[in-house]
N, C-alpha and C positions, 0 to 999 in steps of 0.2 A: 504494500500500500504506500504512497507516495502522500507525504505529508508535505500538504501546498502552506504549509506557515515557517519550514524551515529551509534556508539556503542551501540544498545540499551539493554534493557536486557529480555529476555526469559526465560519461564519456559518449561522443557518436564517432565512427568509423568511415572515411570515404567508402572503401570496399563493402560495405555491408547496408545500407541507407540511411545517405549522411542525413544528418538531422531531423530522421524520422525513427531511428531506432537508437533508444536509448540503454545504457547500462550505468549502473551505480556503482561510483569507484569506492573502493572498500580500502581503509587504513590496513597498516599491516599487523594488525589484531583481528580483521576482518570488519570490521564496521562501517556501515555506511559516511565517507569521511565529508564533514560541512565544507563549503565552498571555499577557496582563498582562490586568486588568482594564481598567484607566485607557487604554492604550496601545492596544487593541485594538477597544476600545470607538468612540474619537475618530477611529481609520482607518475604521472602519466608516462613521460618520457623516459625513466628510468624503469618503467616494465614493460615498454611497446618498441621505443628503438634501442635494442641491444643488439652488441655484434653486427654494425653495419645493415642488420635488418629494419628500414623504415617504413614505420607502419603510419599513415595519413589518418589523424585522427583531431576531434574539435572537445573543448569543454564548454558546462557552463552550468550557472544554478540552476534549481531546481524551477525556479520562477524564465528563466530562461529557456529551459527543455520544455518545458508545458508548449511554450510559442515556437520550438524547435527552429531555435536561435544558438548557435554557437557562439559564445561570447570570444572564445581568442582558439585558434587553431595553431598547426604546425604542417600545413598543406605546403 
């Protein structure tokens, strides 16, 4: 269930449908982790581009996924 009163943070995928398919990035306790720009950004990049493998992908809160708005990418 998506709680629309808290910032959380999302990821959308080019390869997969960008900004119509969301997933919930998860701290590394597993938990759904709240929005930072800077903080959310850098988990992203450090589980999706490793080893020269770049993967095209957008975040953004949760107020921002609703309207499947990617606030900042790395396309």
């Amino acid at each position: 269930m998506i709680d629309i009163d808290r910032e959380m943070s999302w990821v959308t995928f080019l390869h997969e449908g960008w900004e119509t398919k969301w997933h919930p990035v998860l701290d590394n306790e597993g938990n759904h982790m709240p929005f930072d720009e800077v903080d959310t950004m850098e988990l992203c990049r450090s589980r999706f581009n490793v080893e020269g493998n770049w993967v095209s992908f957008g975040i953004a809160p949760t107020s921002q996924m609703i309207e499947n708005n990617s606030v900042r990418d790395n396309l």
